[in-house]
N, C-alpha and C positions, 0 to 999 in steps of 0.2 A: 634502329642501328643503321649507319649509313653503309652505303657499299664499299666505301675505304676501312672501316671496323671489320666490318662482315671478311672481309679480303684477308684484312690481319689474323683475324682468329682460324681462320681457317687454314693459313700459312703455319699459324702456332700448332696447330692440331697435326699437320702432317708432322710437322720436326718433333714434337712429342712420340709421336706415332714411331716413328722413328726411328728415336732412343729406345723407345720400350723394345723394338724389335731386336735391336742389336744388343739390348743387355740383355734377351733372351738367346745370342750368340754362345754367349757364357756357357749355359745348358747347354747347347749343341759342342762347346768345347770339350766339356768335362765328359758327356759319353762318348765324344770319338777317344778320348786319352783313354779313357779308364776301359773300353772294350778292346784297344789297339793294344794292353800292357795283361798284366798279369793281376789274374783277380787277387793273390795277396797283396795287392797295390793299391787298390780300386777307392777305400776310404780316403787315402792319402792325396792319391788324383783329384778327389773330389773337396777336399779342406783346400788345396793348392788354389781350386779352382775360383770357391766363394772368399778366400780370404785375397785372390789378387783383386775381383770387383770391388771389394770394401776398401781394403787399405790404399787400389789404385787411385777413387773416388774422392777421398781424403786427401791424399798427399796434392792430386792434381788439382783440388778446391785450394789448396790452402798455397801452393808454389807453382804449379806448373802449367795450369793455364795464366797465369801471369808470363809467362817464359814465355810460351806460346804465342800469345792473341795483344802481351801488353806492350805500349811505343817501344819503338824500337831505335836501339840502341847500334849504327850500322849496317841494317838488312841481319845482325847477325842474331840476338835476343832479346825477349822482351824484358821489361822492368819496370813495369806499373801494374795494377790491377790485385796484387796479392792478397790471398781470401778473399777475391771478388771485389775488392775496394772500389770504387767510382764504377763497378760495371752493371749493367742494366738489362743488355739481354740475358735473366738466368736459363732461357730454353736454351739459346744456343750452347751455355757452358755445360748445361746438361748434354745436349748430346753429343758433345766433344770427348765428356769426360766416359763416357761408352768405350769411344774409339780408343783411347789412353790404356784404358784397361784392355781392351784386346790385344794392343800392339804387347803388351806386358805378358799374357797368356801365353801367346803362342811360343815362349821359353820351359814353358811350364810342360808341352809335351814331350818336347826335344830332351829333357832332363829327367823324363820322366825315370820312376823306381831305384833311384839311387842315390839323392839329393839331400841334402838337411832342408827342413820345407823352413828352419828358421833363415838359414843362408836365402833360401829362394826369397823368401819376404822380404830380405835386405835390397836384393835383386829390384823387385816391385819397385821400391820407393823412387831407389835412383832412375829408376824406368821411369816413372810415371813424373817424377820431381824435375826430368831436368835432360836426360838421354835423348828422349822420345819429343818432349816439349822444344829444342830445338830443333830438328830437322821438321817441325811442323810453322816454326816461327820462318824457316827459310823461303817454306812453299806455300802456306796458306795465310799467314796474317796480314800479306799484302804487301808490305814491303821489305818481303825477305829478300838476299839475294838473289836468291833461285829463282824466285818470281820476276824480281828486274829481268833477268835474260829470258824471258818467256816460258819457261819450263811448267808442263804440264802433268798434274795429278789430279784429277777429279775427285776421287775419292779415299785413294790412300793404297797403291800397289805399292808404291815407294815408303810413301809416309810414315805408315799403318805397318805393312806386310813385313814390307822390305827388312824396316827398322828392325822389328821383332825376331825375324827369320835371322836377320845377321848375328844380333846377341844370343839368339840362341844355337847359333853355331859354335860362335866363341865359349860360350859357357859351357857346352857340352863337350865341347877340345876337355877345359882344361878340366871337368868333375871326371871324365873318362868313361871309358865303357863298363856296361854292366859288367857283372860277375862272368863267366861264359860265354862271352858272345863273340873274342877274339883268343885264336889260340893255332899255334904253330901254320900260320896262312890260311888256316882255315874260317872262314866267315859264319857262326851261326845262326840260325833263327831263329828266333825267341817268338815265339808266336802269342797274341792278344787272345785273352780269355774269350770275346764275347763278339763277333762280329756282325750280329743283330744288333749291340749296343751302338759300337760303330757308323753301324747304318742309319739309326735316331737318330745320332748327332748330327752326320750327314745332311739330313734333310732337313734338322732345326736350322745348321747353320745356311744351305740356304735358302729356307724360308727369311731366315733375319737378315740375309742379305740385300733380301729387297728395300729394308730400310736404313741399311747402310751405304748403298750405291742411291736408294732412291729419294731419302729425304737431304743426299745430299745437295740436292737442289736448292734448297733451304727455301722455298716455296713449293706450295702445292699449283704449278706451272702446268698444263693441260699441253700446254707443246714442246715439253720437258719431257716431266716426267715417266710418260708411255713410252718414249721412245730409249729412256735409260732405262726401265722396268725389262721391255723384250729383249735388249742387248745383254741383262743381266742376266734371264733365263735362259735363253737362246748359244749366249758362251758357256755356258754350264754345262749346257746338255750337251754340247761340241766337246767338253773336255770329257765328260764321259761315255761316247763314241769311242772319242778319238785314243783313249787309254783302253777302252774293253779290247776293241781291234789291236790297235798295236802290242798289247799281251800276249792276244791269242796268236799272233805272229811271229812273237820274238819267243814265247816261252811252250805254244801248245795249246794255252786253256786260258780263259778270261779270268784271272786274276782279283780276286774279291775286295781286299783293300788298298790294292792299287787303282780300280775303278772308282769307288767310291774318292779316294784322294782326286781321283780323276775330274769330277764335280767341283770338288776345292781351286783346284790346280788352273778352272775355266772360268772359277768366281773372280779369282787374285786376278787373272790375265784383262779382263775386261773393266778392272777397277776404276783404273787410272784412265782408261777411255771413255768410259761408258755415257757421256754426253759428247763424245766430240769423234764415235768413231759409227759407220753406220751399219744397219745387220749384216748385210754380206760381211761383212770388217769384224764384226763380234765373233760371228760361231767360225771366221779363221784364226782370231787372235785364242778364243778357248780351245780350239782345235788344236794351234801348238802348243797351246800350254799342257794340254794332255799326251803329245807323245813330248817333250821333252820333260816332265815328271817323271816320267818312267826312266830315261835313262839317268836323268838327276839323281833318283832314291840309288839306282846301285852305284852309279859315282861317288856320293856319299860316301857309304857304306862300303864300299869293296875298295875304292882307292883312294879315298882321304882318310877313311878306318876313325869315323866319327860315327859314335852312336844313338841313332835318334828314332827311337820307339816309334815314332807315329807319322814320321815324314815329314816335319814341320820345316824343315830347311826348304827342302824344293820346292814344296807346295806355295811357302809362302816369298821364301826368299829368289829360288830359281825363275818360279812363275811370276814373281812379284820384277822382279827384272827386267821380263820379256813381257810385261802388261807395258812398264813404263817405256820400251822399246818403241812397243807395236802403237803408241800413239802418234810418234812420230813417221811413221810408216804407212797408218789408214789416218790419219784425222782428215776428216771432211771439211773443217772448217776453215781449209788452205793453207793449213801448216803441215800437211801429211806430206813426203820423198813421193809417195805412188799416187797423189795427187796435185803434185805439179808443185807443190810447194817447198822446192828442196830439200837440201843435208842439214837446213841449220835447225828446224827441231830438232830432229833426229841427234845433232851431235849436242845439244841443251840437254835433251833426257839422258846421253848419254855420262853425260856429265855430272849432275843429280844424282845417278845412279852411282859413279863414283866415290861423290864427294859424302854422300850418306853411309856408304859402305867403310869409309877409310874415319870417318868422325864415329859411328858406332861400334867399329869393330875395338878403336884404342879407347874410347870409355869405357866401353863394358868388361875390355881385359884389364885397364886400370882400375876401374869400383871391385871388379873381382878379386884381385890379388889383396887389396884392401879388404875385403871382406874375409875373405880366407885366413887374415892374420888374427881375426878377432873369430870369426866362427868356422868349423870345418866345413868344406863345400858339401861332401858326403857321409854317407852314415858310413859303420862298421861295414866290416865283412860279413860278420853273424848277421847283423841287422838289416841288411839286405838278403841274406839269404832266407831269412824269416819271414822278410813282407815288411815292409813300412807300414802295413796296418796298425800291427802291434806294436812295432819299438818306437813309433811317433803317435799312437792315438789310441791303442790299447784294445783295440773290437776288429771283428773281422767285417768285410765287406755284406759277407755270408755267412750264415752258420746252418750249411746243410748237413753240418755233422751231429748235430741235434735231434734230427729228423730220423736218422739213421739207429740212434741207442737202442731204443730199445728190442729194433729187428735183431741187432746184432748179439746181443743178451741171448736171446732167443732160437738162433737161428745160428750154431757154430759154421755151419758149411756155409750159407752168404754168409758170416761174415768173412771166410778164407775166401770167398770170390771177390769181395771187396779190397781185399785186402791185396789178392793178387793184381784187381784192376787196378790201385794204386801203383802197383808198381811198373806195370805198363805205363799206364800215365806218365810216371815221372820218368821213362828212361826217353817216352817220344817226346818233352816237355822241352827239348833242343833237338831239333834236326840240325843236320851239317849241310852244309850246301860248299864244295869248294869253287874257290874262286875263280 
């Protein structure tokens, strides 16, 4: 084998390496959802979860990496390559089609426990078909507009995050709040079953992150790679500092799922830099992005009165923001404001950030309303108050009531303790928090 072969496969094997990390994303998505919500949810989280990887995978093989990656049509879409027609690198569209599907997920939390998961699936398509696929033909296929004017994304805070974060703002406006979570001014909390599960997911996603930030090099680069590798860990852990502390500041007590988001909130920040900003530059850029997650979730929440189970707005869209900000701000590569390099990245990202916001926010409320005429966005009243377990898939997450029979048979007085603990349970099952 000569050393140019040798060179190729081993390039192929990182970007392999890669995707496989980042469709293990996936997993790390579905246990932050489904620990962050309520366990009669938890099946439904998880159908949500493997049905947007498959159908993502599909729609975007057969439409939307053509939109994406094919000649372009004005900097502005692709239009060649459909079902892969004339294309040759299949690794790269593999590990494109990863990222397609995440950007598509991250609606899946924000909409979590009240959604029709056929509505959501409709969701997917146009995500992955055609929403998502251009704002990546803008900035990565090379001759998108956004890329004429210099506009920088490494790995996808905009692309990726942004995209996903914004539709799932929108869509979660218009399906509405849970059942109980708004009501005469008052703000509730709806607390997540399982915050062990939570914390998996946490650490799956970033674990996968290293090959979502790292194989985006698209070679395995020795004076690359390391250095996007510790920017990627290093802002991570800055984001969760920076949210533990800022908790126990503003609220008291270090705060469990806002830390953990914390980690998220320093992956998304350092995305879009993460080859072009240097470590001092990383654990500040994931540093802000964990104290301005925290105030993101209760802006949200308390004064746009959008409701989003698991943070998926700030995390991905707030921080996803302030990732693509902050490369105009630290890039070392002499386009950074505080590296001598003036305002004019800085005002390119800021523009990008713009024009991705105002192009996904009117698709995805235009696909919506269209979808909405043909399917409902949300289930019943009943049907949420049941648990989408049952009224979309029929089984519980759990069946620790199983376990229980025949103590209970047995045993009249546990079962009135059981039975009394249920009803504790259920009255603390909402705290109030006023605004």
């Amino acid at each position: 084998m000569t050393n140019e072969a040798l060179e190729l496969s081993i390039n192929l094997v990182w970007v392999m390496l890669g995707a496989f990390f980042v469709f293990f994303m996936h997993a790390g998505f579905a246990m932050v959802e489904a620990g962050f919500t309520r366990s009669k949810n938890a099946v439904n989280i998880l159908m949500k979860n493997i049905l947007t990887i498959s159908i993502g995978g599909i729609v975007y093989f057969a439409v939307g990496y053509a939109i994406m990656f094919g000649d372009t049509a004005n900097g502005l879409i692709g239009t060649s390559g459909f079902a892969l027609s004339g294309v040759d690198d299949i690794a790269f569209f593999v590990f494109q089609a990863m990222f397609a599907a995440t950007c598509a997920t991250i609606i899946s939390g924000a909409v979590a426990e009240r959604t029709n998961i056929v509505a959501y699936m409709a969701l997917v398509v146009v995500m992955t078909a055609f929403i998502y696929p251009v704002v990546g033909h803008w900035i990565w296929q090379g001759d998108g507009w956004l890329t004429a004017l210099g506009f920088t994304d490494f790995a996808g805070s905009t692309v990726v995050h942004l995209t996903g974060a914004v539709g799932a703002l929108v869509v979660a406006a218009m399906v509405g709040p849970r059942v109980g979570k708004y009501a005469k001014g008052v703000v509730n909390v709806i607390p997540g079953h399982s915050i062990p599960l939570g914390a998996l997911g946490v650490f799956i996603l970033w674990l996968g992150w290293y090959g979502f930030n790292g194989a985006s090099t698209l070679a395995a680069d020795p004076s690359l790679v390391p250095g996007v590798i510790a920017n990627t860990f290093l802002a991570a852990s800055a984001g969760v500092i920076a949210t533990a502390f800022y908790t126990r500041l503003r609220y008291g007590f270090i705060d469990g799922s806002l830390t953990l988001n914390g980690a998220l909130a320093g992956l998304v920040s350092i995305t879009a830099g993460a080859a072009n900003l240097s470590i001092v530059g990383a654990i500040i850029a994931g540093a802000i992005g964990g104290f301005i997650l925290v105030e993101a979730v209760r802006f949200i929440d308390h004064k746009l009165k959008v409701d989003d189970p698991v943070g998926a707005v700030a995390v991905h869209g707030v921080a996803g923001i302030w990732g693509t900000l902050a490369v105009g701000l630290f890039d070392i590569t002499g386009g950074g404001l505080l590296y001598g390099g003036g305002a004019t990245l800085l005002g390119v990202q800021a523009l990008g950030v713009v024009a991705i916001i105002a192009w996904t926010a009117s698709t995805v409320a235009l696909s919506t309303l269209v979808i909405k005429a043909f399917i409902p966005l949300r289930v019943t009243h009943e049907e949420e108050v049941q648990g989408l377990d049952i009224a979309e898939h029929g089984a519980y997450a759990y069946e620790m009531q199983d376990t229980f029979k025949g103590v209970i048979k047995s045993n009249d007085s546990f079962a009135q303790r059981l039975t009394n603990l249920g009803k504790v349970s259920s009255s603390q099952n909402v705290q109030e928090k006023r605004i």
